[in-house]
C-alpha positions in Angstrom: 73.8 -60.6 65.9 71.6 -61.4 62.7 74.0 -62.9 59.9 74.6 -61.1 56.6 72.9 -62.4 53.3 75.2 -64.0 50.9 74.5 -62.4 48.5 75.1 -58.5 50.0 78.1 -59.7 52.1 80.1 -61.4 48.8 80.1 -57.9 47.0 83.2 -56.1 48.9 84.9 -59.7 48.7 83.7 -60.0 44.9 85.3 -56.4 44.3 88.7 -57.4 45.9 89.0 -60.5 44.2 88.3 -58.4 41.3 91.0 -56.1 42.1 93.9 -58.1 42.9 93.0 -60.0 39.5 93.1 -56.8 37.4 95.6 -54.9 39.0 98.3 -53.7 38.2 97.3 -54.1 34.8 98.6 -56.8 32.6 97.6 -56.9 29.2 97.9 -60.8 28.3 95.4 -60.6 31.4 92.9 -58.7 30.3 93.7 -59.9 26.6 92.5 -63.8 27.9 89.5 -62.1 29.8 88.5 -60.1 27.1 88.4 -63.4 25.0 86.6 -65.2 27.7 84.1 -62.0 28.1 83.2 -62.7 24.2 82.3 -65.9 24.3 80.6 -66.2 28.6 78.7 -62.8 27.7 80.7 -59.6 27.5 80.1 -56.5 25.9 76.6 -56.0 26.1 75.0 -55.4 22.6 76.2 -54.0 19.4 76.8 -50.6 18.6 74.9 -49.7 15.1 76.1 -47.3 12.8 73.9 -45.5 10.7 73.5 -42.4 7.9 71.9 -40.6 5.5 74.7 -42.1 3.1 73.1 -45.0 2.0 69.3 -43.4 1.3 68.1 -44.0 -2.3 68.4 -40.0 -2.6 72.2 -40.4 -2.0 72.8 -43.4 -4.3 71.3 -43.2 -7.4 67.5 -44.2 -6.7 68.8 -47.2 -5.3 70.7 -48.6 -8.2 74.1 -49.1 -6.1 72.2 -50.9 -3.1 69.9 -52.9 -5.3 72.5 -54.6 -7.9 73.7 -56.6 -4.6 70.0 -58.1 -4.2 69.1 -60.7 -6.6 66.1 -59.7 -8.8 64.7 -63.1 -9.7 62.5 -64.2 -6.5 63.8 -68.3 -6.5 67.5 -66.4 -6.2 66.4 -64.3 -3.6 65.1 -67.1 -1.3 68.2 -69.4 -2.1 70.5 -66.7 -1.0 68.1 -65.5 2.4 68.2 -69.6 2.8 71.9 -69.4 2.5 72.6 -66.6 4.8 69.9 -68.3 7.4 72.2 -71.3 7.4 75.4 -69.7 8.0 74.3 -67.6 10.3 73.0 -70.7 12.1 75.7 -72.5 12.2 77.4 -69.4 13.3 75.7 -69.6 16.1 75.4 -72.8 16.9 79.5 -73.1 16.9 79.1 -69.8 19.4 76.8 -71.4 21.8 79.1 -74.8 21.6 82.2 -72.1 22.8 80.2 -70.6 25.1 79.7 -74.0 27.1 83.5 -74.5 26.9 84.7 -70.9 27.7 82.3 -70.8 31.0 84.2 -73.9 32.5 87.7 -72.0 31.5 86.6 -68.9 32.8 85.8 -71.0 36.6 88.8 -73.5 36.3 91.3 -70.0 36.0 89.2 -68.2 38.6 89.5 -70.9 41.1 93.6 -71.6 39.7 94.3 -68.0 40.0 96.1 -68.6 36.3 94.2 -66.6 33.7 94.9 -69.0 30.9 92.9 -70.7 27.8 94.5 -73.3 26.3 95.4 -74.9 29.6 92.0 -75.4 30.5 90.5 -75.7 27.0 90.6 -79.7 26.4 89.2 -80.4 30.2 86.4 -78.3 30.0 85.1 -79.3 25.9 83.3 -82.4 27.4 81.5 -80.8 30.3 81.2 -77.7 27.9 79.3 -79.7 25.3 77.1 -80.8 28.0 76.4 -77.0 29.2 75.6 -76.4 25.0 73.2 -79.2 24.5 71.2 -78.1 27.7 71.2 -74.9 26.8 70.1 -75.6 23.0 66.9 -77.8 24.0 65.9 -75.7 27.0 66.0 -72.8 25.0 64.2 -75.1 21.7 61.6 -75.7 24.0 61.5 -71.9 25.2 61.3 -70.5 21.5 59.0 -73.7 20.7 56.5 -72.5 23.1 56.7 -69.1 21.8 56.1 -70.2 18.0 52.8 -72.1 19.6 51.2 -69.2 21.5 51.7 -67.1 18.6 50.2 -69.2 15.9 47.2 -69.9 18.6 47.0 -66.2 19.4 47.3 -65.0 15.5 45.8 -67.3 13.4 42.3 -67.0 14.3 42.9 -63.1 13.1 44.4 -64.4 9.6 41.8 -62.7 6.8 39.7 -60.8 8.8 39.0 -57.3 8.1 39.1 -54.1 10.4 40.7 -56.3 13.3 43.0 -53.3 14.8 41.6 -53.3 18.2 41.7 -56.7 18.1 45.4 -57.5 16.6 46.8 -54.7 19.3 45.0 -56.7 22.2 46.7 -59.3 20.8 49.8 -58.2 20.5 49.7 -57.0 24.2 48.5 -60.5 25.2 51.3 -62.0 23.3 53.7 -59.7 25.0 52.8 -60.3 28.1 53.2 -64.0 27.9 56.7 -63.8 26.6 57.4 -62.4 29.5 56.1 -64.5 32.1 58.0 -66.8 30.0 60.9 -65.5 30.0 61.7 -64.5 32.9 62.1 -68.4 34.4 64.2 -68.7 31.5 66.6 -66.2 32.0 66.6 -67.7 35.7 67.3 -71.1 34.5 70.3 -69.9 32.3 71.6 -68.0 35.2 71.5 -70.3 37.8 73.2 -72.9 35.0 76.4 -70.6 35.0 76.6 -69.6 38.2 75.9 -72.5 40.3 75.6 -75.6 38.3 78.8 -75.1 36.5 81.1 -75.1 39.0 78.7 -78.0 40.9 80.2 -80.0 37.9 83.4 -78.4 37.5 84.3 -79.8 41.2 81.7 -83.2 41.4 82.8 -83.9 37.7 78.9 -84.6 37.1 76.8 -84.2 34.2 74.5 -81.1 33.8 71.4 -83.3 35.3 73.3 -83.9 38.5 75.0 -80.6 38.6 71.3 -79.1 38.7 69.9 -82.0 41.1 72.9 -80.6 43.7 72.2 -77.2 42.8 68.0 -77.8 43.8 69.7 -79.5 47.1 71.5 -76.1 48.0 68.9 -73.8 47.5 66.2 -76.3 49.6 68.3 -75.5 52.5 68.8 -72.3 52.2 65.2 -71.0 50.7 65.7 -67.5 51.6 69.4 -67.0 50.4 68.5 -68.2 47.2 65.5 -66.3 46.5 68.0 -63.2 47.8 70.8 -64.5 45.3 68.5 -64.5 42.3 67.2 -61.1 42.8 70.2 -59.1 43.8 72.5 -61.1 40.9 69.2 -59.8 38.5 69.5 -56.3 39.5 73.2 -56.0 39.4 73.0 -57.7 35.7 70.7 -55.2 34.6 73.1 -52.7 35.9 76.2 -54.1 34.1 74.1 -54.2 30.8 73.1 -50.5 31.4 76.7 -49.5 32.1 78.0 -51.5 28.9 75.8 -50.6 26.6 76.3 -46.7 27.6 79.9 -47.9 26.9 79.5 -49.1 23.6 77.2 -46.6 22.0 80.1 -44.1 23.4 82.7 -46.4 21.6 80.6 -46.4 18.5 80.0 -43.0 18.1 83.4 -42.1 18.7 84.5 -45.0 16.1 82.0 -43.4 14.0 83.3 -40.1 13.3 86.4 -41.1 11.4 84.1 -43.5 9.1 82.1 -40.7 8.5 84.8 -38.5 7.4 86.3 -41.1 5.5 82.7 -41.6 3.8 82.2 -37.7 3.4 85.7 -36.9 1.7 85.0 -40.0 -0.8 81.7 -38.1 -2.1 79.4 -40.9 -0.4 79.4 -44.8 -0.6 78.7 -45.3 -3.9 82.6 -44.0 -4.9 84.0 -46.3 -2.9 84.4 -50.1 -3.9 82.7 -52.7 -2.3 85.8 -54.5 -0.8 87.3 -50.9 0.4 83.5 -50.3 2.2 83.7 -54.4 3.5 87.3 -53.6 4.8 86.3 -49.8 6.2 83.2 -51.4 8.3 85.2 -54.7 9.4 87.8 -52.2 11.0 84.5 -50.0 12.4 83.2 -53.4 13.9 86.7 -55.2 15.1 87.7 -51.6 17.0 84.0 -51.1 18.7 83.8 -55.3 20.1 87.5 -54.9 21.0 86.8 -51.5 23.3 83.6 -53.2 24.0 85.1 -56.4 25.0 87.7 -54.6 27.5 85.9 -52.4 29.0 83.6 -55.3 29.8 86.4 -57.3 31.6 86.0 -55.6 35.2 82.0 -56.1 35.3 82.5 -59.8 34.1 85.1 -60.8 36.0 83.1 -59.2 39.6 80.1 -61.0 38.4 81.7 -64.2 38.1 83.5 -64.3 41.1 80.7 -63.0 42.9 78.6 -66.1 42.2 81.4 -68.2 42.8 81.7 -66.9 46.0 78.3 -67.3 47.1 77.8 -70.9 46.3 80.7 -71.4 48.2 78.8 -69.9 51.1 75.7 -72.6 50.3 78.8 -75.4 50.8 82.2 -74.7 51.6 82.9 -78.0 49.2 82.2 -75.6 46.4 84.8 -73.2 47.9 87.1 -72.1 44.3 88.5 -68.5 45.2 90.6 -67.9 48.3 89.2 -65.8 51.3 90.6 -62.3 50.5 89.4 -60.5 54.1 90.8 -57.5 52.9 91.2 -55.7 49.3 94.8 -55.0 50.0 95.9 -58.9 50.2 98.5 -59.7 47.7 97.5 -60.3 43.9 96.8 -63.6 42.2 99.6 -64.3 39.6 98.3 -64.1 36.3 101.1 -66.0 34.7 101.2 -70.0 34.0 
């Protein structure tokens, strides 16, 4: 009899892992998950929120929106320099949690104890390791982007009745993204699924991890390739599903805002720390919904790769063998 794939024969187990983790449902459960989801990759995009509220007709030509922009130019770029920088570091703290919060998210998989902080000190040195790979890859990634396009632009800088031109380019440039960024999106995958908990167990660095990682898929070619495409297509899926979710979420967020908007006359009668405080709630209620309902599909995706590189080598083996969706369920508590 021909042996099942890895990658289609870990789904059922995947889903009963999944299962006995979620139910019967416990909040501080899904709480920590949905804490982990926001920083490993949860809810899938951001719900947007948008009216006819805030169009010059509605607000005074544009008076109320344009006494927050600074008029003289140097201000201007000091405060888009300013905003740049924040929202840089922002990020850059973000991507430093992320590393962290995908070794937490494996370590209380593989303990069966959904918890944080017990995992949190542990996992900030290989976590920093996972961020500073995963800042130059993807420095070299938008670095080669920034260099096709001033190759594929510049020549068209100044010239005159270039359309034909500037939309081949454009489709040129697009298509080169893409063949770019497809092997990227590879790489980070394969860095989460595999190569983190290669150095959760070897205690390596990320070098090493991806050196083992190499070594498992040159022996098994054809799982690999199988892995890579199947975990593709069911991440597309979960992306679909979750963003359905959140525009759903938003909308129904939405309507009171609207009505709260509608019965003050418009956004101009309301204060700028009341409309700051209005849209803060908007925005804290859609992630929160966003973040929960994103718990299942995060939690089945992680355990399913955790599952399969176990099948590569049984030494990566983290989650029990659950045979059957109906074995007991794995304690959530410390």
């Amino acid at each position: 009899m021909t042996q099942e794939h890895f990658a289609f024969r870990e789904i059922d187990r995947a889903v009963a892992m999944t299962k006995s983790i979620l139910i019967p449902f416990d909040f501080g459960i899904w709480l920590r998950l949905a804490l982990i989801a926001l920083f490993v990759g949860g809810a899938a995009g951001g719900a947007q929120f948008s009216s006819g509220t805030l169009s010059p007709e509605n607000s005074g030509d544009g008076q109320y929106l344009s006494s927050f922009i600074p008029q003289n130019n140097d201000a201007l770029l000091s405060s888009l320099l300013l905003i740049a920088g924040i929202l840089l570091c922002i990020g850059l703290v973000y991507l430093l949690l992320n590393g962290i919060f995908q070794f937490i998210f494996v370590k209380a998989l593989g303990a069966g104890n959904i918890r944080i902080r017990t995992y949190f000190r542990e996992s900030t040195g290989p976590g920093i390791q996972y961020f500073a790979f995963l800042f130059f890859l993807s420095a070299l990634f938008f670095g080669i982007c920034l260099i096709l396009a001033y190759l594929l632009f510049a020549p068209l800088l100044g010239t005159i009745n270039s359309d034909p031109a500037l939309a081949g380019t454009i489709l040129i440039f697009a298509i080169l993204m893409f063949i770019l960024l497809v092997p990227y999106l590879i790489i980070l995958m394969l860095t989460t699924d595999f190569v983190v908990p290669i150095m959760n167990i070897d205690r390596c660095g990320v070098i090493a991890g991806w050196q083992q990682c190499l070594h498992l898929f040159s022996t098994e070619k054809t799982e690999a390739a199988i892995y890579i495409i199947m975990k593709l297509i069911l991440a597309i899926c979960v992306s679909i599903i979750l963003s359905l979710v959140m525009v759903v979420v938003g909308i129904g967020a939405g309507i009171p805002l609207m009505g709260i908007l509608i019965a003050a006359g418009g956004p101009q009668n309301i204060s700028l720390a009341a409309m700051g405080l209005l849209f803060a709630v908007y925005l804290a209620l859609v992630t929160f919904c966003g973040l929960m309902a994103s718990v299942p599909f995060v939690t089945f995706l992680r355990t399913y790769s955790l599952y399969v590189i176990g099948d590569f080598d049984e030494r990566y083996t983290l989650l029990p063998d659950l045979p059957s969706p109906d074995m007991e369920n794995i304690s959530g508590v410390a």
